[in-house]
N, C-alpha and C positions, 0 to 999 in steps of 0.2 A: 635166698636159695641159690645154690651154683649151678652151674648149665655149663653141659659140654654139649655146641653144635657138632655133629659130626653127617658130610655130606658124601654119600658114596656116587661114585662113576664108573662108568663103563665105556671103553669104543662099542658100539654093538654093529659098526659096519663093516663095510669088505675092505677099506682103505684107511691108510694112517691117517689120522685126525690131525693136520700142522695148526698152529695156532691155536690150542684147544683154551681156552678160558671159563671158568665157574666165574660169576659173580652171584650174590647176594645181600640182599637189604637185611638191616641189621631198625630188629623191634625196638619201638618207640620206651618198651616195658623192660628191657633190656638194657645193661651197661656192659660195651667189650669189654675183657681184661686182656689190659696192654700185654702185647708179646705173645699174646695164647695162642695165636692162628700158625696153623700146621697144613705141610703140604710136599710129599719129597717131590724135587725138582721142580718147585713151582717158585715164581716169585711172588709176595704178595701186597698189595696197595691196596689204599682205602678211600674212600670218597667221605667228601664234608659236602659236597652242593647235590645232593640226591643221587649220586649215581651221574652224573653227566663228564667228569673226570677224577682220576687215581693219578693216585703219587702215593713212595712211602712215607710213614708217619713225619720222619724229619723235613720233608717240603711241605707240607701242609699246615695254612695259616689262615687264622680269622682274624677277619678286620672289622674293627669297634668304629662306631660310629662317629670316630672323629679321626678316624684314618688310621690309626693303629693296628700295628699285627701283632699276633701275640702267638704261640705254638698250639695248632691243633690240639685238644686232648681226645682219649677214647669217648668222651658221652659225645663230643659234636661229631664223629662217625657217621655214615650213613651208611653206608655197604662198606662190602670187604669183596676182594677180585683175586684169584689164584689165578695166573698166567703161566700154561705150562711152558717149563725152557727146549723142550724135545716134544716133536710129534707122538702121536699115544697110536701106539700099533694096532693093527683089530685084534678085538680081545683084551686090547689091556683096561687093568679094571683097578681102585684104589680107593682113598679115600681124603676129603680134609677137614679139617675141623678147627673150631676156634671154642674158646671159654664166655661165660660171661655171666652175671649176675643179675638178679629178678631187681627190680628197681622199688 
């Protein structure tokens, strides 16, 4: 089955949100589909060690137990992080989303 996540936001306060960042862990039952993740003015990176640091896809490497790195793919994913590039006005409201497949 394919799956569109799609996550809505909002500012709902009196003051521009700087820094605003979405993150989300990505189901064990799930597989991303490379490229899918959507977001105007956001940048977006992905985590392989649970969420404890992002990078985009092209810096991220897994190392085999004999020292080797090899290029991240979407199933070792853990989350996915939309970092917005401009503070989110009050009021401003949108959405982002990414693809992915029932495993």
């Amino acid at each position: 089955s394919h799956l569109i996540y799609t996550i809505h936001y909002k500012n709902a306060g009196p003051e521009q949100a700087a820094s605003a960042v979405i993150t989300t862990p990505l189901s064990a039952k799930i597989l991303y589909q490379e490229g899918s993740a959507q977001g105007v003015d956001t940048s977006i990176t992905f985590s392989i060690d649970g969420g404890r640091t992002f990078h985009p896809p092209a810096l991220l490497f897994i190392t085999d137990a004999s020292g080797r790195q090899f290029p991240a793919q979407p199933k070792d994913y853990s989350h996915i992080r939309w970092t917005f590039e401009n503070p989110l006005a009050p009021g401003a409201k949108g959405m982002v989303s990414y693809r992915a497949i029932l495993k």
